[in-house]
ROVO-55937 format. One record per residue (C-alpha): residue number from 0; x, y, z. Coordinates in pm, 1 decimal, m for minus. Example, Ala and Ser with C-alpha at 12.3 -4.5 7.8 and 13.67 -1.06 7.14 Angstrom:
// ROVO-55937
<atom 0 <1230.0 m450.0 780.0>>
<atom 1 <1367.0 m106.0 714.0>>
***
This chain:
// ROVO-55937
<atom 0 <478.8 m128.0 m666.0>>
<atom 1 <728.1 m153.1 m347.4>>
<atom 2 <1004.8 m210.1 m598.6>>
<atom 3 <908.1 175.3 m760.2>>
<atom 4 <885.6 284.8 m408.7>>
<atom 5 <1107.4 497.5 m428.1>>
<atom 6 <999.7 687.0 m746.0>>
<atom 7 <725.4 859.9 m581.3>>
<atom 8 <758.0 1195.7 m379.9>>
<atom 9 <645.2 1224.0 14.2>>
<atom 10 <328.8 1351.2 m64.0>>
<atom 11 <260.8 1031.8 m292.2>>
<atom 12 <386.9 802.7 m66.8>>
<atom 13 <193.8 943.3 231.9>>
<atom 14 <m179.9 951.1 17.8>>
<atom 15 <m77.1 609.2 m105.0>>
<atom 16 <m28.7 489.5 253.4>>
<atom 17 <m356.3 675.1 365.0>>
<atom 18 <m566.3 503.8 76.4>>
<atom 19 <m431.8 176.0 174.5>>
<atom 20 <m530.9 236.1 557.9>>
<atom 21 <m887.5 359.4 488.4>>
<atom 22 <m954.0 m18.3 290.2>>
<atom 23 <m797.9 m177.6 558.7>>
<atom 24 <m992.0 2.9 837.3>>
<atom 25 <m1302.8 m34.1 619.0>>
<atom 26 <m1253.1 m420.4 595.3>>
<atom 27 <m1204.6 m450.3 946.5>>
<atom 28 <m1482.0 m297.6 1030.5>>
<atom 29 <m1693.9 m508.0 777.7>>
<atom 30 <m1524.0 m835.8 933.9>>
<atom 31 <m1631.0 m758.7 1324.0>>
<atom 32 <m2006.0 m654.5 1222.4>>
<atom 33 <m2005.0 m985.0 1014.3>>
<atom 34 <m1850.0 m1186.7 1359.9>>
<atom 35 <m2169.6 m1014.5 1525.9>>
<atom 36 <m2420.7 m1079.2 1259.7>>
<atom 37 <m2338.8 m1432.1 1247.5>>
<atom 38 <m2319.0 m1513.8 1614.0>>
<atom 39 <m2701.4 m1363.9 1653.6>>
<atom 40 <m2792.4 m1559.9 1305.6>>
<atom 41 <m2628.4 m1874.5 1488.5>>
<atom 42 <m2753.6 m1848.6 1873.7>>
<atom 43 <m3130.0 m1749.8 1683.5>>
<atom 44 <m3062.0 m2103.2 1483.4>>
<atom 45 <m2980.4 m2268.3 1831.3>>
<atom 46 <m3294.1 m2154.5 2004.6>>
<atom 47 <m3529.9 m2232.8 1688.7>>
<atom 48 <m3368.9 m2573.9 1682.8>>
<atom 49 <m3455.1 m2628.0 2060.2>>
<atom 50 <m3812.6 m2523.1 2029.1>>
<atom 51 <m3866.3 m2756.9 1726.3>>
<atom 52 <m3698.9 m3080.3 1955.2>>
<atom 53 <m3931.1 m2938.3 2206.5>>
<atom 54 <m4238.4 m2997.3 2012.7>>
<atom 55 <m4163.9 m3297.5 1897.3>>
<atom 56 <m4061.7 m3488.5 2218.2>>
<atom 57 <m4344.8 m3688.4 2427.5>>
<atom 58 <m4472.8 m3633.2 2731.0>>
<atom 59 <m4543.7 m3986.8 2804.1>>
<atom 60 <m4478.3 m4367.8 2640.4>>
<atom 61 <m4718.6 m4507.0 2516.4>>
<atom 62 <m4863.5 m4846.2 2662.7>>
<atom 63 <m5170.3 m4950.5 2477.6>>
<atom 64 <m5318.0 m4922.2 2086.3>>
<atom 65 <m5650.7 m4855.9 2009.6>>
<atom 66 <m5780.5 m4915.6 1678.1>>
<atom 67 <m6097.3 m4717.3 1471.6>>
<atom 68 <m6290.3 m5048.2 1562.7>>
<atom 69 <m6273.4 m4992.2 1925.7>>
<atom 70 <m6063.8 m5289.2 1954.0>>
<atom 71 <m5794.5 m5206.1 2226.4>>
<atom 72 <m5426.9 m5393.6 2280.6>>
<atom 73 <m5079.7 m5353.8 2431.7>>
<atom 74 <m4800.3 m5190.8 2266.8>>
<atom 75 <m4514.4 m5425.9 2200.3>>
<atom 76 <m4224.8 m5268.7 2211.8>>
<atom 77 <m4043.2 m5536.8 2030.3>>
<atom 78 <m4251.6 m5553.8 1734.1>>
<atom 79 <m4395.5 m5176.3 1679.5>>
<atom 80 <m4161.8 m4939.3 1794.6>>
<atom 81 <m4249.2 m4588.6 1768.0>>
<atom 82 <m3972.8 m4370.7 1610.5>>
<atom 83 <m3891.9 m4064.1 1881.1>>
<atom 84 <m3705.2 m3791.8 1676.5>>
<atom 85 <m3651.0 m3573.4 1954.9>>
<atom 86 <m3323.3 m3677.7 2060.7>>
<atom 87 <m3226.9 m3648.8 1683.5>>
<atom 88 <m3345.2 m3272.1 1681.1>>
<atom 89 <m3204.6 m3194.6 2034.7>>
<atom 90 <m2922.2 m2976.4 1955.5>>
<atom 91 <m2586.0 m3107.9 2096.2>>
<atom 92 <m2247.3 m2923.9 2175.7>>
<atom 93 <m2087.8 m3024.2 1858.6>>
<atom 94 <m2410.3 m2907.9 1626.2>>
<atom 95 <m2400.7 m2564.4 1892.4>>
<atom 96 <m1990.0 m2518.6 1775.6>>
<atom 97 <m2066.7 m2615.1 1460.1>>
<atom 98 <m2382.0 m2401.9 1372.9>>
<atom 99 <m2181.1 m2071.2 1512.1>>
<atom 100 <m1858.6 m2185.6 1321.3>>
<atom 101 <m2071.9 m2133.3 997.5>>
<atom 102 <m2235.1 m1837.0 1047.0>>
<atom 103 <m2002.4 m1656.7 1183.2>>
<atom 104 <m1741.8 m1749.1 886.2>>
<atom 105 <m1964.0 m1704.6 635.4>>
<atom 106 <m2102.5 m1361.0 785.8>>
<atom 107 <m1739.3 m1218.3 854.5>>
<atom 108 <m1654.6 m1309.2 490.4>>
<atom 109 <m1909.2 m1147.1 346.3>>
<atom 110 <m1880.2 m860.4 576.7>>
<atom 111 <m1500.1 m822.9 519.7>>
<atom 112 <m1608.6 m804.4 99.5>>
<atom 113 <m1835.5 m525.8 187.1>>
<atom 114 <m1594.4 m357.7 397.8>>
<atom 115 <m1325.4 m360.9 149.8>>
<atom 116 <m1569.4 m272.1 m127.0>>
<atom 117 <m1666.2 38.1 49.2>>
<atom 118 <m1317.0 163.6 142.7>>
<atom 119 <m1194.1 75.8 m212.1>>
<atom 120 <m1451.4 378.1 m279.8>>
<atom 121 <m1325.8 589.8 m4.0>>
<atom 122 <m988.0 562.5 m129.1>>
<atom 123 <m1063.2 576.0 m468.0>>
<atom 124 <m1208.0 912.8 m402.1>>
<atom 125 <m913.6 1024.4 m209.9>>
<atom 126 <m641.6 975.5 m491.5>>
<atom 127 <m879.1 1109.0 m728.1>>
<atom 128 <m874.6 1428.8 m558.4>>
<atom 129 <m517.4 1499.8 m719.8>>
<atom 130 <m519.0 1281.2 m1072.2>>
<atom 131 <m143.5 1393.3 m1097.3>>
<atom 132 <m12.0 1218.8 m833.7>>
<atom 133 <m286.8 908.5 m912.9>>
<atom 134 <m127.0 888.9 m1222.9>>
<atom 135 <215.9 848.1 m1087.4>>
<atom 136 <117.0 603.4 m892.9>>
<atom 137 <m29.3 396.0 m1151.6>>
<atom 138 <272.4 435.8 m1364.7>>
<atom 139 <505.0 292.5 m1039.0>>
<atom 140 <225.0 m24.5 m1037.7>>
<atom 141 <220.5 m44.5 m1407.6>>
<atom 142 <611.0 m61.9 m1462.1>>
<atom 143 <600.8 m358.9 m1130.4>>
<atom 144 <388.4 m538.5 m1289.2>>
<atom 145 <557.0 m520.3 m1595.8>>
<atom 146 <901.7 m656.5 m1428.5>>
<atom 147 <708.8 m897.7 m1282.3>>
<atom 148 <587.0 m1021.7 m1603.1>>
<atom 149 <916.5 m1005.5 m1810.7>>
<atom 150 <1048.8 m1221.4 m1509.4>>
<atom 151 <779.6 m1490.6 m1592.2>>
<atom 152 <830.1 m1515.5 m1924.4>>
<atom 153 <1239.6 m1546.5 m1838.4>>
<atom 154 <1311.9 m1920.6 m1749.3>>
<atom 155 <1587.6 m2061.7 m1721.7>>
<atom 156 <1729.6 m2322.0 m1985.4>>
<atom 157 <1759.8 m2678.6 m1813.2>>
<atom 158 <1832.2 m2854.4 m2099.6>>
<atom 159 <2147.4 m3072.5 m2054.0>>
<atom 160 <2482.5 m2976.4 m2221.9>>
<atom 161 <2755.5 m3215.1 m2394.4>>
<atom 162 <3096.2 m3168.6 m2268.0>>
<atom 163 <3170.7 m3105.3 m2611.5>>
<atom 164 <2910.7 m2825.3 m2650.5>>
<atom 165 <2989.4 m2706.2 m2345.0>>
<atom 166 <3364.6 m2655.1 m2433.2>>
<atom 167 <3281.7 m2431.4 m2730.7>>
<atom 168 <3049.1 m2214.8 m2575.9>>
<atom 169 <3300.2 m2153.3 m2316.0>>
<atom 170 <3570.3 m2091.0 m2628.1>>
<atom 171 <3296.5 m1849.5 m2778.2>>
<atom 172 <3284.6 m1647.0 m2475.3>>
<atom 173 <3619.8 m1619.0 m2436.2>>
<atom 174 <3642.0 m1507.7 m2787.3>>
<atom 175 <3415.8 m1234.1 m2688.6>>
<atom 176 <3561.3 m1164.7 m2368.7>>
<atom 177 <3621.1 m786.4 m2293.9>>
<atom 178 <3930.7 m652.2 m2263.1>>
<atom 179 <4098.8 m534.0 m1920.8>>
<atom 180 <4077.6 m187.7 m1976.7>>
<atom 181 <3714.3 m196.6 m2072.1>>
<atom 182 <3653.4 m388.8 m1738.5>>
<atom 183 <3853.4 m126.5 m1527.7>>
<atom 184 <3635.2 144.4 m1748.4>>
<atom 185 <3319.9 m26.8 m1578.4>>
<atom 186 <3451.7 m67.7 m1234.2>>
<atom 187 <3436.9 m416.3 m1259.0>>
<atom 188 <3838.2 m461.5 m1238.0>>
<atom 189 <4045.7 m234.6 m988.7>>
<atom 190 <4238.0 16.1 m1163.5>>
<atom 191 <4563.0 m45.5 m1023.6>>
<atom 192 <4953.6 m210.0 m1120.3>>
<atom 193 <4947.6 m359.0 m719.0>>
<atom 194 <4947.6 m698.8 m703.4>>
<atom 195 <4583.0 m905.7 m647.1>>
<atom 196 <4731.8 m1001.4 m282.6>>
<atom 197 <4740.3 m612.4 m241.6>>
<atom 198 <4480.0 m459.7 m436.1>>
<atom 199 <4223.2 m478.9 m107.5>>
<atom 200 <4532.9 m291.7 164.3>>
<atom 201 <4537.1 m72.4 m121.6>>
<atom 202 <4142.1 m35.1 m183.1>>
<atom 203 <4051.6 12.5 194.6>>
<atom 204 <4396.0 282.3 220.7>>
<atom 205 <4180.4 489.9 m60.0>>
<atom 206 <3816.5 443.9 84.2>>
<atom 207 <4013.1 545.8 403.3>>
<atom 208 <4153.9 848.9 220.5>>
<atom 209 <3815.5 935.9 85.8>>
<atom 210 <3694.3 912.9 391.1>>
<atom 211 <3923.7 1179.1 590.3>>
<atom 212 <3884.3 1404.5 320.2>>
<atom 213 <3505.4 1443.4 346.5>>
<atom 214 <3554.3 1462.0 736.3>>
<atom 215 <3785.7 1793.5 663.7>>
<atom 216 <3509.6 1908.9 412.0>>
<atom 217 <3241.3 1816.8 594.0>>
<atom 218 <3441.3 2066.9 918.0>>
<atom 219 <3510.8 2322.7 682.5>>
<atom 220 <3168.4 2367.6 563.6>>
<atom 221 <2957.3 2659.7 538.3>>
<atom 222 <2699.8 2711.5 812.8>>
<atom 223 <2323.5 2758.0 687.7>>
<atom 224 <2257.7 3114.1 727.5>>
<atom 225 <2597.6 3177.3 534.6>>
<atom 226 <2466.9 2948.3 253.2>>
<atom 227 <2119.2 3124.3 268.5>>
<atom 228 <2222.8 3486.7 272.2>>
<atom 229 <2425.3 3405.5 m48.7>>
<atom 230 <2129.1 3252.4 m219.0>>
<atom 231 <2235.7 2892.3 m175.3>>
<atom 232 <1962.8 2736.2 29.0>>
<atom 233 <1642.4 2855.6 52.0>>
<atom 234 <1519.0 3090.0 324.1>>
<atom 235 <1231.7 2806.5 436.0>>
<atom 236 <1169.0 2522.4 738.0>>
<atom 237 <942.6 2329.5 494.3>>
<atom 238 <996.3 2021.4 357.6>>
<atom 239 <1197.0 1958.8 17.2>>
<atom 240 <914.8 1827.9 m156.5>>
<atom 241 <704.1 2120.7 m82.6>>
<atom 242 <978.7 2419.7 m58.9>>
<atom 243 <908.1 2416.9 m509.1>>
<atom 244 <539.1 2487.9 m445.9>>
<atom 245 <620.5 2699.1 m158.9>>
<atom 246 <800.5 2919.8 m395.1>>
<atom 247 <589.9 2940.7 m649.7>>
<atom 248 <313.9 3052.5 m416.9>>
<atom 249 <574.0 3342.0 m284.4>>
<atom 250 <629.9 3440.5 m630.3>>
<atom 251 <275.7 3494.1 m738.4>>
<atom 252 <174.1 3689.1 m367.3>>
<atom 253 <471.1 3893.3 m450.6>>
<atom 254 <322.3 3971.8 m855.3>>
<atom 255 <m37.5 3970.9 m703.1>>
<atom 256 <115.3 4247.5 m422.7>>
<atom 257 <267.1 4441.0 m735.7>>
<atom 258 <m7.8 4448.1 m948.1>>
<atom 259 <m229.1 4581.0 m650.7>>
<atom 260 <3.6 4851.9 m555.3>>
<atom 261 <47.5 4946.4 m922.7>>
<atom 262 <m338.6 4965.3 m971.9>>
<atom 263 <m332.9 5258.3 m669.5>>
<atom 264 <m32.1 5437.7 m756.4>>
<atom 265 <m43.6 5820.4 m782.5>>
<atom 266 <m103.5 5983.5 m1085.1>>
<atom 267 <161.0 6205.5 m1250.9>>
<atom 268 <m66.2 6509.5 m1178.1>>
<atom 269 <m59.0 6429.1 m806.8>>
<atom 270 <312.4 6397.9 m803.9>>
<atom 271 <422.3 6722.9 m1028.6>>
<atom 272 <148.9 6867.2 m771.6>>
<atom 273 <342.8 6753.0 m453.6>>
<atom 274 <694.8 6843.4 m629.4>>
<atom 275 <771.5 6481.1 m696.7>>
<atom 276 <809.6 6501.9 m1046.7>>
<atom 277 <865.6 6819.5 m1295.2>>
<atom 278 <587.6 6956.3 m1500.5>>
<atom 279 <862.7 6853.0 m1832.7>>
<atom 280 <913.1 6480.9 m1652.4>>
<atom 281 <520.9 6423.0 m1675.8>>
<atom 282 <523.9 6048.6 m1888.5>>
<atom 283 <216.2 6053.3 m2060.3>>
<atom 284 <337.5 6370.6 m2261.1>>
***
């Protein structure tokens, strides 16, 4: 679309603009209340992990075994060594970093979808508030992403050329060269008799030329009130892209203003009757 840019009037560019700052604003927002969910959903992880290493770690060693039978015996150690989890389930600094790194991700993702979702709606409803100037700039987007396409599909040929191939083609083209007058038609060649060492002097001495001629025009010029009492400018401080509507709107106050003061004109009685008009000038006889 930035390669249409240009195609599209203020007032597009400046609801365009305005569309694509409401998604962006919306996204943001969506992103920091996703940071926040997920650092509560992680330090609430933290502290349920804690309480479960909690309950699970002993309060003392055991140092004897006594069996259903009532028999009774020591606890080796060596032999019969009772698993303790609690140091597994103890959360560490690296499981802490971890745990919020995750959450908070994975929240601010799914918070900057949201976000975007809901200020593509916003926006959405913005531009559809004028379907005109919608449509223009889907027509800009539409004729970008056709360019972009065409220059796809355009590749380059890589393929290697024979010196013999390559001689022709350069033959053929030179068959179908154009001519120098054609050229100088196009701008392409200079359209001068000066010799090639001269033909920039002599370029630059006419863009100089050019240039003190539209200094003396530019002094000689007609001031603004002088180009709006003869019609020439309009009589406005708007902007250009608005000074058409601006004028339409005069035009149909000025029509509305007529038709009102038509509607409570006198009557031709009333005039003949205050000498305005002749009793033999009366129009509806």
């Amino acid at each position: 679309m930035l390669k249409h840019w240009h195609s599209l009037s203020d007032i597009d560019r400046v609801k365009a603009r305005s569309a694509a700052t409401t998604v962006a604003n919306y996204t943001q927002i969506g992103t920091s209340i996703g940071l926040i969910v997920g650092w509560i959903l992680a330090q609430r992880s933290q502290r349920s992990a804690l309480k479960i290493a909690n309950a699970f770690k002993p309060v003392e060693q055991p140092i004897a075994v006594v069996f259903p039978n009532g028999r009774a015996g020591a606890v080796d150690l060596s032999l019969e060594a009772i698993a303790i989890i609690s140091d597994t389930l103890k959360p560490s600094r690296f499981r802490n970093i971890a745990t919020h790194i995750f959450y908070m991700s994975g929240a601010s993702i799914l918070g900057a979808v949201c976000g975007g979702l809901i200020g593509f709606g916003f926006a959405g409803r913005q531009l559809r508030e004028d379907m005109k100037s919608m449509a223009r700039m889907a027509s800009a987007l539409n004729r970008s992403v056709t360019m972009a396409e065409e220059a796809e599909q355009t590749k380059v040929d890589e393929t290697h050329i024979s010196p013999i191939e390559r001689r022709n083609s350069l033959e053929k083209h030179l068959q179908t060269r154009p001519d120098p007058k054609d050229l100088k038609d196009r701008h392409i060649l200079l359209d001068t008799n000066a010799a090639p060492s001269l033909q920039s002097a002599a370029q630059e001495l006419e863009r100089q030329r050019a240039t003190d001629s539209l200094k003396k025009g530019l002094e000689k010029r007609p001031e603004r009130d002088e180009l709006i009492e003869r019609n020439i400018l309009p009589d406005s401080n708007a902007a250009p892209a608005i000074q058409g509507q601006q004028k339409e709107l005069e035009k149909h106050m000025r029509a509305d203003s007529l038709e009102e003061k038509m509607k409570h004109r006198p009557k031709p009685e009333e005039l003949i009757k205050d000498g305005i008009l002749q009793a033999d000038e009366d129009p509806t006889k």
